[in-house]
C-alpha positions in Angstrom: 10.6 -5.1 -22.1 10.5 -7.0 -18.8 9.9 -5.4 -15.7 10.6 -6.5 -12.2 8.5 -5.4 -8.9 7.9 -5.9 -5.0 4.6 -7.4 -4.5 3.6 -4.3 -2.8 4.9 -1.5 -5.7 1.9 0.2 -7.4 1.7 -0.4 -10.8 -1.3 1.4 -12.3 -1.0 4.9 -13.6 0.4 6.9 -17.0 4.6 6.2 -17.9 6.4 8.0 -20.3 9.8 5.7 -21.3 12.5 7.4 -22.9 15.6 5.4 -24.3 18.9 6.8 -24.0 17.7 10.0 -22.5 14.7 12.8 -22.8 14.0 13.8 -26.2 17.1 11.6 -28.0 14.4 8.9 -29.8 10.6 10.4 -30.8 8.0 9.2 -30.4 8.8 8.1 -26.5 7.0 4.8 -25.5 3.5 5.7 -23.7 2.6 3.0 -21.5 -0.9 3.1 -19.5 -1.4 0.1 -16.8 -4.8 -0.6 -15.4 -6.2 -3.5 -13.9 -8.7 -5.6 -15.6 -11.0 -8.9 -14.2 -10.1 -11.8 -15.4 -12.4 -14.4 -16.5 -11.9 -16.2 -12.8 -12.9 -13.3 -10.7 -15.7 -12.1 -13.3 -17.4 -15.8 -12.6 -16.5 -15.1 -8.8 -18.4 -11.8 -9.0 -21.1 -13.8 -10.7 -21.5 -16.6 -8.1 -21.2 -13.9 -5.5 -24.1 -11.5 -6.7 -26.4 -14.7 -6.7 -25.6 -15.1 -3.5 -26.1 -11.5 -2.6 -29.6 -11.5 -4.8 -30.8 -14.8 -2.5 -30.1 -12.9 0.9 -31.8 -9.9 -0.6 -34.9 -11.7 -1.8 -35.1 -13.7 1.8 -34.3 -10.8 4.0 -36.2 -7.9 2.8 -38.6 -9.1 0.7 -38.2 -5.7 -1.9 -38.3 -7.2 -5.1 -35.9 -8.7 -7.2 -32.6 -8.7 -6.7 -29.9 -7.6 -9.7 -27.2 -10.3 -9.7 -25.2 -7.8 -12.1 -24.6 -5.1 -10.0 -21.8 -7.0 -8.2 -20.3 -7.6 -11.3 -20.6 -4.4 -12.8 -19.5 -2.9 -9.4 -16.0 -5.1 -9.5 -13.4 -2.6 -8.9 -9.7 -3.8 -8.6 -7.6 -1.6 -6.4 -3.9 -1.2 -6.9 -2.9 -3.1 -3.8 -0.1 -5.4 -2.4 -0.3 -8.7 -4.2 0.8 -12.5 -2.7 4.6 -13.9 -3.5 3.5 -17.3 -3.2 1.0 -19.6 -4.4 -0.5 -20.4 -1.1 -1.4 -17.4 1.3 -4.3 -17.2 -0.9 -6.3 -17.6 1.9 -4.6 -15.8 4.4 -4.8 -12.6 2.2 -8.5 -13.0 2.1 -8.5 -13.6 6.1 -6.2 -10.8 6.7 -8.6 -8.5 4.5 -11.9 -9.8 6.8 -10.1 -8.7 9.3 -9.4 -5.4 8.4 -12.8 -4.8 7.6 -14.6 -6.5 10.6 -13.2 -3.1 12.4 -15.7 -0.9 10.2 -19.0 0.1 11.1 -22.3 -0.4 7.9 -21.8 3.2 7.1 -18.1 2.7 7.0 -18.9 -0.3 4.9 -21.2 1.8 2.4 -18.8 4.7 1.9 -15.7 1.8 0.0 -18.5 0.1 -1.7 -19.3 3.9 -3.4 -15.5 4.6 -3.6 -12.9 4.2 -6.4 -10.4 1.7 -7.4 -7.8 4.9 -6.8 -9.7 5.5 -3.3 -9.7 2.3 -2.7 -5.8 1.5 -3.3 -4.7 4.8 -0.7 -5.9 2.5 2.4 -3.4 0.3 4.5 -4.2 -3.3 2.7 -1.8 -6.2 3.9 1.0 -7.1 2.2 2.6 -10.3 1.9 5.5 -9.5 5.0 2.1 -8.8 7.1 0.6 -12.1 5.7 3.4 -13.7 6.9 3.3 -12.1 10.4 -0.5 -12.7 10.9 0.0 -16.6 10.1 3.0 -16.7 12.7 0.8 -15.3 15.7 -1.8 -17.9 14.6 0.7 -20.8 14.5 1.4 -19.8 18.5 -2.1 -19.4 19.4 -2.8 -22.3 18.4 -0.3 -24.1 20.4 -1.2 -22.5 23.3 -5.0 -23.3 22.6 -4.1 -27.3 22.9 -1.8 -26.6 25.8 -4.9 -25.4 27.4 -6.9 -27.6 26.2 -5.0 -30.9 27.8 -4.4 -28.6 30.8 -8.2 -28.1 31.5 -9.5 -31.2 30.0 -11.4 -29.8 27.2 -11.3 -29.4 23.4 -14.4 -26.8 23.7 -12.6 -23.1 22.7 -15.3 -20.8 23.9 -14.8 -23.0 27.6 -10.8 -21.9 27.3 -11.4 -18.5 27.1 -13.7 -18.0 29.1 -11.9 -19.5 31.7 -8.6 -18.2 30.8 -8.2 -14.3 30.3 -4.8 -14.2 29.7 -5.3 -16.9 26.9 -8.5 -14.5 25.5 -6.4 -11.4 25.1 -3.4 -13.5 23.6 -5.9 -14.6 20.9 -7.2 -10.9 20.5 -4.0 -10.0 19.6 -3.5 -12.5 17.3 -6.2 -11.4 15.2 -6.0 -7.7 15.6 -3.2 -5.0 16.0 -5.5 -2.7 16.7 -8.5 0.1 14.7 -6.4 1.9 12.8 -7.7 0.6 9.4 -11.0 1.8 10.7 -9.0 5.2 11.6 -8.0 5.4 8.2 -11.2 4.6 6.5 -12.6 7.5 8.6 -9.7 9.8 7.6 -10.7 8.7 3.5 -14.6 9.4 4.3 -13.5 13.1 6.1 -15.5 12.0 9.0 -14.4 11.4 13.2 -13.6 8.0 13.7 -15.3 8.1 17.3 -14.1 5.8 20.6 -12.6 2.7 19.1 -11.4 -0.3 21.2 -8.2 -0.1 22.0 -5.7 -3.1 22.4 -5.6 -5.7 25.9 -2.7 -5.3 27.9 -1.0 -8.7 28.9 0.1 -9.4 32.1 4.2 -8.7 32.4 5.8 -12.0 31.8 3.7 -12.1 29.1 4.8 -8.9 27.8 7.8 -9.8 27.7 7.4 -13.2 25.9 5.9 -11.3 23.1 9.0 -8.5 23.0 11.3 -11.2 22.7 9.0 -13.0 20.0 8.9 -9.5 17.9 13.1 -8.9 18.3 13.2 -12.6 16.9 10.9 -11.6 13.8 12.6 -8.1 12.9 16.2 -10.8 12.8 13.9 -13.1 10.4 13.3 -10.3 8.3 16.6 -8.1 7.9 18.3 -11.8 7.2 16.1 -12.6 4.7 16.0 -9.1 3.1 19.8 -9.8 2.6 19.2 -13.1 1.1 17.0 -11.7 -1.4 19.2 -8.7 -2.3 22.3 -11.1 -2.6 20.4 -13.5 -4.9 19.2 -9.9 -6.9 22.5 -9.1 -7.5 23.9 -12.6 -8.5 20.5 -13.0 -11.2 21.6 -9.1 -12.0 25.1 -10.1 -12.6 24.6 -13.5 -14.7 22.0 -11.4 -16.8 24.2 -9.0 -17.7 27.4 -11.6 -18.5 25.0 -13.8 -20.4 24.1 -10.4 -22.6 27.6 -10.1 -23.6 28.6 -13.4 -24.4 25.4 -13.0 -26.8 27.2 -10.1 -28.0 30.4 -11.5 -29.1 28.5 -14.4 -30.7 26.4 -12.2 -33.0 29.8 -10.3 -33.8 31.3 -13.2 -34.3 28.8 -14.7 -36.7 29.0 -11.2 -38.5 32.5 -11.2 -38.8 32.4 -15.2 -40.7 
């Protein structure tokens, strides 16, 4: 059997498949999907609990430090995976984000949660990936067009003499709290005041509508492209199927 999903369809959970209808072929196939660590992220989860046991030992002074309670704590949420093979980075960037919003106790409450928990919350998905590395492409080229304008390579210098250019690079990190919303929503708790977006000056408004209408095109024309090329791989799957058909009845027949 070969199945084919979105990046950001959940897979894990209990299926029942039945072939050519409910109850025609017994026993119905049972399938149970779970994700597992791999021997990769298990050495991750070992290199990171050494690290963890080092800060511990320096910062408090307690006692020892268990290196294997990060790896026996590894949890792997049914989330939105990566299409390519190099937003890898970018998916880790875009979670740091998402989690720079959230306050220790925040913090504590996912690190006690579930995989199942875990997998309910907004996690990025590859079209946001793609977004997020847009809005860093034009802040940076408005970061060295400020920079040869002012005569200075030195960032924090930029913005703080530049608020227009400081709340264009806000926004290019941040969309605003509403992953911390929803982590307070999971924990049953009140999220509290919570920083709310910059406003940009009109023009500059309007710069970014016209940058957003010229995204949404991006995407509805490659959504097309992709379901075109579905339905050609669809079609050439099904006419090879039946030219391997009338070759096995053909080899039957002599």
């Amino acid at each position: 059997l070969e199945f084919a999903f979105d990046s950001s369809t959940r897979i894990c959970g209990e299926y029942i498949l039945y072939y050519a209808g409910v109850g025609e072929y017994e026993p119905a196939v049972k399938l149970d999907l779970h994700r597992e660590p791999n021997h990769s992220q298990l050495q991750v989860a070992k290199l990171l609990g050494g690290y963890c046991g080092k800060e511990w030992e320096t910062g408090s002074g307690e006692g020892a430090f268990k290196d294997e309670k990060v790896s026996t704590g590894l949890k792997l949420p049914d989330t939105c995976q990566q299409e390519s093979a190099h937003d890898c980075g970018f998916f880790i960037l875009e979670q740091v984000l998402r989690l720079l919003q959230l306050s220790p106790t925040a913090m504590r409450a996912l690190a006690k949660a579930s995989a199942e928990d875990l997998a309910g919350l907004p996690w990025p998905s590859q079209r946001e990936v793609v977004k997020r590395k847009k809005k860093l492409r034009e802040i940076t080229a408005d970061l060295f067009v400020a920079a040869r304008r002012q005569g200075t390579g030195e960032v924090e210098t930029l913005l703080k003499k530049d608020e227009v250019l400081r709340k264009k690079l806000l926004l290019a990190l941040w969309e605003g709290p509403y992953f911390a919303r929803s982590v307070a929503n999971f924990m049953g708790v009140d999220a509290g005041p919570l920083p709310e977006l910059p406003e940009l000056p009109k023009e500059e408004e309007a710069k970014e509508e016209e940058s957003k209408e010229e995204e949404e095109d991006s995407d509805e024309s490659s959504q097309s492209e992709k379901s075109s090329s579905s339905a050609k791989s669809s079609s050439s799957s099904a006419s090879a199927r039946k030219r391997k058909r009338k070759r096995d009845r053909s080899r039957s027949r002599s």
